[in-house]
C-alpha positions as CSV (number, residue, x, y, z in Angstrom):
1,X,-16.9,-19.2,3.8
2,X,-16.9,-15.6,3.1
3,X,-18.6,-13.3,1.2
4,X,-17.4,-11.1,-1.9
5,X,-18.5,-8.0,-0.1
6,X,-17.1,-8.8,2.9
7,X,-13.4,-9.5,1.7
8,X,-13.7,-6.4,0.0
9,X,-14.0,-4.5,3.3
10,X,-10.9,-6.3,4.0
11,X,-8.8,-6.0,1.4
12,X,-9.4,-2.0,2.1
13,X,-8.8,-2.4,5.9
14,X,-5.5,-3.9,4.9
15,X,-4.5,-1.4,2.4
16,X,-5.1,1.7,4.7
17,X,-2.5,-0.7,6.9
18,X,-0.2,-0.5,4.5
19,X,-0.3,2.9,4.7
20,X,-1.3,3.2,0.8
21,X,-2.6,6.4,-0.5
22,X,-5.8,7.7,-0.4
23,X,-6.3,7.7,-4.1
24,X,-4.5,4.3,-4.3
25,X,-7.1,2.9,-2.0
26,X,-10.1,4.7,-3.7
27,X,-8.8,3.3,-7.2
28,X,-8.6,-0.1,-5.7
29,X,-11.6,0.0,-3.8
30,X,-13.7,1.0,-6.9
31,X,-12.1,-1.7,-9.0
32,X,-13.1,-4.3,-6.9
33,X,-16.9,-3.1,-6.0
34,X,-17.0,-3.4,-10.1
35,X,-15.7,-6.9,-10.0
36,X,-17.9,-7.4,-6.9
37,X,-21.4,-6.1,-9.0
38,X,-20.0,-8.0,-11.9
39,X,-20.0,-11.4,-9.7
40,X,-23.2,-10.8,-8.2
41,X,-24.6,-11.0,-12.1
42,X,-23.4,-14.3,-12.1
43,X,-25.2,-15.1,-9.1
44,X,-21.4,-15.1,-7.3
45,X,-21.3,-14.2,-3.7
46,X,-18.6,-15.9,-1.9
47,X,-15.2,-15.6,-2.7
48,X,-14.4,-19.4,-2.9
49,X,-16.7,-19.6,-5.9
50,X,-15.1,-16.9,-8.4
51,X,-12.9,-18.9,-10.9
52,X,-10.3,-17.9,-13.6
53,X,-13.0,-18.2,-16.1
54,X,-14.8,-15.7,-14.6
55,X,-12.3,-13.2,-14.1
56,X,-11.5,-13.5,-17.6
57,X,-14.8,-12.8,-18.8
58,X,-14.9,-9.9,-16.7
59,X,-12.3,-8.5,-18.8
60,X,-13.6,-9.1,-21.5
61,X,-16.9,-7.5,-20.5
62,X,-14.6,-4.7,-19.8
63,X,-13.0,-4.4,-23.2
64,X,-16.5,-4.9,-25.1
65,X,-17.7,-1.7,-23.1
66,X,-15.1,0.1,-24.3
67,X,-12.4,0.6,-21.9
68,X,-8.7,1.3,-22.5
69,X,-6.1,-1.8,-22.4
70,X,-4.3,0.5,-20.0
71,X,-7.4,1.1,-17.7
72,X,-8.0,-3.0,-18.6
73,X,-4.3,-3.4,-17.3
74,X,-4.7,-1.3,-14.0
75,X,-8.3,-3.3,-12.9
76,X,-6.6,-6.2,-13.8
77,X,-3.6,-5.4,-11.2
78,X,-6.3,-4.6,-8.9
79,X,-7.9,-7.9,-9.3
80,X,-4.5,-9.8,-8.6
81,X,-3.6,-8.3,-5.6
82,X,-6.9,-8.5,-4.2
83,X,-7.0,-12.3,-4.6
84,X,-3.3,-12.4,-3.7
85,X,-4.7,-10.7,-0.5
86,X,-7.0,-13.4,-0.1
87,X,-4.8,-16.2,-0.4
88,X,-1.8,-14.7,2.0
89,X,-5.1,-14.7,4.7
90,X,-6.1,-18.0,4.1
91,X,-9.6,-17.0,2.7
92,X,-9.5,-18.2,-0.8
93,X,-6.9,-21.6,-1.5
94,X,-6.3,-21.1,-4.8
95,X,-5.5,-17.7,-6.5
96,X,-8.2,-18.0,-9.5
97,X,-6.3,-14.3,-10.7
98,X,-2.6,-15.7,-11.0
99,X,-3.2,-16.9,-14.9
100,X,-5.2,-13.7,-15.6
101,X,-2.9,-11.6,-18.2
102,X,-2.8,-8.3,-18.9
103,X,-3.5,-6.9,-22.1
104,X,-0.8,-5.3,-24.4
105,X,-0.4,-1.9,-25.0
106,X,2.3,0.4,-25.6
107,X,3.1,2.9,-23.3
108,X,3.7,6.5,-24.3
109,X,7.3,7.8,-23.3
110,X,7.4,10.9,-21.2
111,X,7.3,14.4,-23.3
112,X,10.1,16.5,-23.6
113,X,9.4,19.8,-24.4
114,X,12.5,21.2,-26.4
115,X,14.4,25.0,-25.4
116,X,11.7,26.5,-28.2
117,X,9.0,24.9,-26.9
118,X,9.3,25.9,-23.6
119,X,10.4,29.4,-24.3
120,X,7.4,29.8,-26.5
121,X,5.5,28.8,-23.3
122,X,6.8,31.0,-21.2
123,X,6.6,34.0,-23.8
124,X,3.1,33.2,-24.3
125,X,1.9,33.2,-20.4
126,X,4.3,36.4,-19.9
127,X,1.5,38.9,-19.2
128,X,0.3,36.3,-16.3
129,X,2.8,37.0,-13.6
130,X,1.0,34.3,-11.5
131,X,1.0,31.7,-14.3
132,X,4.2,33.0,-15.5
133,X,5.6,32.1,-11.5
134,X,3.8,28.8,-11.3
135,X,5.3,27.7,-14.9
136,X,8.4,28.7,-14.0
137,X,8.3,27.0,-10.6
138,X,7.6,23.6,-12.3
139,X,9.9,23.8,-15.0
140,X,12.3,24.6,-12.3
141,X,12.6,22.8,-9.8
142,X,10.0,19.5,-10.9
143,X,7.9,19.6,-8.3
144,X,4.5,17.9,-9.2
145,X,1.4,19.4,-9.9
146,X,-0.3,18.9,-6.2
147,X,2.8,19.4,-4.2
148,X,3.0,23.0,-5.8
149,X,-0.8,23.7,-5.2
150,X,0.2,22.6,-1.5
151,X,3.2,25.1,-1.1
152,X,3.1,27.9,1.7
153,X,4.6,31.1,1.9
154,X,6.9,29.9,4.0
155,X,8.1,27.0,2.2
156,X,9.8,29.4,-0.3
157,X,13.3,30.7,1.1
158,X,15.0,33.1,-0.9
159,X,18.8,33.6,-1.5
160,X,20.9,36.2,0.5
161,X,24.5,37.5,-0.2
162,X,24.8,35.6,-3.8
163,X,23.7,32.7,-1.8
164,X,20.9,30.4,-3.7
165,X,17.5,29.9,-2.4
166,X,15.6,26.8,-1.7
167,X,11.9,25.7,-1.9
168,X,11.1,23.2,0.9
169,X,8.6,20.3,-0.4
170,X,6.3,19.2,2.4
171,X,6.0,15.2,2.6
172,X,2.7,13.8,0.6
173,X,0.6,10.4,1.2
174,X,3.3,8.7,-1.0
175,X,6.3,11.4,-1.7
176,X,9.0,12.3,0.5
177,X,9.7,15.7,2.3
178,X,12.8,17.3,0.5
179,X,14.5,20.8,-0.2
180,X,14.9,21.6,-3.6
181,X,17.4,24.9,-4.8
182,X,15.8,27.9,-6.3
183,X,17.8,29.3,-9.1
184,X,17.8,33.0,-10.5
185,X,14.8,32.0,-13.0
186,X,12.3,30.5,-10.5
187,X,13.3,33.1,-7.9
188,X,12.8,36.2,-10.0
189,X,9.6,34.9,-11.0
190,X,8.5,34.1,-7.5
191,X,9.1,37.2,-6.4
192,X,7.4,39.0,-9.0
193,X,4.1,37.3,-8.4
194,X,4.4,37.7,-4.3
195,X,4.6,41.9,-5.1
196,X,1.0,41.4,-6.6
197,X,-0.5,38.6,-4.9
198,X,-3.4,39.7,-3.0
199,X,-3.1,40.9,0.6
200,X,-4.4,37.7,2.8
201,X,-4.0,35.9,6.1
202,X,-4.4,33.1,3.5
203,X,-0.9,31.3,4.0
204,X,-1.2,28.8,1.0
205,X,1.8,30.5,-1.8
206,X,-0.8,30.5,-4.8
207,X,-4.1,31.5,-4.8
208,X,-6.8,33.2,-6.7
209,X,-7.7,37.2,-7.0
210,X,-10.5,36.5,-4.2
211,X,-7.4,34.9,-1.6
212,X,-8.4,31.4,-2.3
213,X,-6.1,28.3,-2.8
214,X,-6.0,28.2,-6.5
215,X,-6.7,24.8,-7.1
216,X,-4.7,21.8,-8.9
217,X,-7.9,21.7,-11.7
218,X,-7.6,25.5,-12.0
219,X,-3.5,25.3,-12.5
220,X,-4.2,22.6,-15.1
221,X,-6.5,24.6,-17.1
222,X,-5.0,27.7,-16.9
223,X,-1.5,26.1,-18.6
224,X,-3.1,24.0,-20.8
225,X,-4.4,27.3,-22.3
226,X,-0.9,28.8,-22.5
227,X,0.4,25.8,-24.5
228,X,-2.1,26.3,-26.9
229,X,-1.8,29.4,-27.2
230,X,2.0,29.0,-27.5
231,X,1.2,26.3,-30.6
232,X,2.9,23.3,-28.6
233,X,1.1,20.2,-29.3
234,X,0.4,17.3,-27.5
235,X,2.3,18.4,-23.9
236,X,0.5,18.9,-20.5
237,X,1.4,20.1,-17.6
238,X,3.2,17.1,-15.8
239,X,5.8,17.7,-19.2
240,X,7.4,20.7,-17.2
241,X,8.3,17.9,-14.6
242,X,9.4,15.4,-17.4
243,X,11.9,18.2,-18.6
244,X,13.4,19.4,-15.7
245,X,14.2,15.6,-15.4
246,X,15.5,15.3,-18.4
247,X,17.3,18.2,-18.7
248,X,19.2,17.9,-15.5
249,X,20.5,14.2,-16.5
250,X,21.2,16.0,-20.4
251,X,23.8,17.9,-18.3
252,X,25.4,15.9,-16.3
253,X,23.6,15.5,-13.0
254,X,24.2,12.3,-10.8
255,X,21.2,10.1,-11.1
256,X,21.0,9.9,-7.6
257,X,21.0,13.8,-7.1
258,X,18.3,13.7,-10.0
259,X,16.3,11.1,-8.2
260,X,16.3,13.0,-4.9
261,X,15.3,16.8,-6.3
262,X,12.7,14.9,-8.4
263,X,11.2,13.4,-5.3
264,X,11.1,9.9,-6.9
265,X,10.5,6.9,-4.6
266,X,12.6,4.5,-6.8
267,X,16.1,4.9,-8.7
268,X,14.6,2.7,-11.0
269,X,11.6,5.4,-11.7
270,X,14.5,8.4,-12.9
271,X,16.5,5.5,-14.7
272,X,14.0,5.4,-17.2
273,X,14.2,8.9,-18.2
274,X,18.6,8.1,-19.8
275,X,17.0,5.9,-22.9
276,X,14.8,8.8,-23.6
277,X,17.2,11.5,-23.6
278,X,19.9,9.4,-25.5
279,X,19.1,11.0,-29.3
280,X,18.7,14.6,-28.0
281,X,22.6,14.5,-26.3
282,X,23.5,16.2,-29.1
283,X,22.0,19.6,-27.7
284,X,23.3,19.8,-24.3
285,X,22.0,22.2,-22.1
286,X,22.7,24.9,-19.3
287,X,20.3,24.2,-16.9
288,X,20.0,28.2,-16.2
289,X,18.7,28.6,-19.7
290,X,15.6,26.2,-18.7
């Protein structure tokens, strides 16, 4: 027999195995330490004695305190491949999680922001020639949020002899290393902020007045600003990523090519993106305007 708390140590051993991201693992591992408290309520301990029933009410405890079907939905995953865990290593013989269900919800489609919108955002942040860069940067080239906040000096390579530049994208926990081009925009913007960023051994590319990595929260905030300031509703800042996505399939780049600048793991991940972009074909775009 084997106890709750113990499979859960486990199930976390075998994820950092499966060389599953930090905040993959932490998500998981939290999940399951709720389902583990809620269990011990019931007087629950060992794994062999949790039943369907009881994983249901567990969701339903969740829902009556509030919770999101979509944060419902992502415990429930949790839930099913920790007992799925269980059963592939013979500690549990029946999977009391297979007939769980998630709930229903709708999932909101990417954001687009349109040539106003983000011209109106970059007009608005125009005095902030760091924001200005880092906007321009993620509109650009799509890099996420974190990989930008990661980006050295170094990874930056400008153009020569009419020649393009590129911006090298270190690897992360779960996305791949890749080069991805620089074009006149993102370049002249770049190099803009690097004549007034602060004089530092610090080697990270962005960083505050006082030489300090400027921080993914501090990024965040700071844009969120300009787009309210810039009257465009309802966008945040991974929407500079969704565009350049967009944008890039809008005007005719391979799906493969798209994939590979965008870092995407799966083909499947920048296939979602052509239903969206289907009723806006009808303004095609230059991707130097972006």
């Amino acid at each position: 027999m084997v106890k709750i708390r113990d499979a859960h140590s486990k199930f976390v051993d075998h994820l950092r195995s499966q060389g599953r991201s930090s905040a993959t693992i932490l998500a998981y591992g939290k999940d399951i330490e709720q389902l583990a408290d809620f269990l011990d309520d019931l007087k629950k301990s060992q794994v062999h004695e949790v039943g369907t029933k009881d994983l249901q009410s567990f969701m339903a405890k969740l829902v009556k305190e509030g919770y999101t079907p979509k944060s419902v939905s992502r415990k429930t995953n949790s839930t099913k491949t920790f007992f799925r865990f269980l059963k592939i290593s013979d500690l549990v013989t029946d999977d009391p999680a297979a007939l769980i269900e998630h709930p229903k919800f709708d999932m909101k489609p990417p954001r687009i922001l349109s040539k106003m919108e983000y011209r109106a955002l970059r007009d608005s942040a125009r005095d902030d020639v760091r924001i200005s860069a880092i906007i321009e940067l993620l509109l650009q080239t799509g890099i996420r949020i974190g990989e930008l906040a990661k980006l050295k000096l170094s990874d930056a390579k400008f153009g020569e002899n009419g020649k393009s530049g590129d911006l090298h994208v270190p690897a992360g926990e779960s996305y791949p290393e890749r080069n991805v081009p620089l074009n006149k925009a993102s370049e002249t913007a770049l190099k803009k902020y690097l004549d007034i960023r602060p004089n530092t051994k610090e080697e990270t590319l962005f960083i505050t007045k006082t030489g300090r990595p400027l921080l993914v929260r501090n990024i965040r905030t700071a844009i969120d600003r300009y787009f309210r300031l810039a009257g465009i509703k309802d966008a945040k800042v991974n929407d500079l990523r969704h565009t350049f996505v967009a944008h890039h399939l809008m005007s005719g780049t391979s799906l493969v090519l798209v994939s590979k600048l965008a870092g995407h793991k799966r083909l499947a991940t920048t296939e979602k993106y052509l239903n969206l972009i289907q009723s806006r074909m009808d303004e095609p775009v230059k991707l130097e305007e972006l």
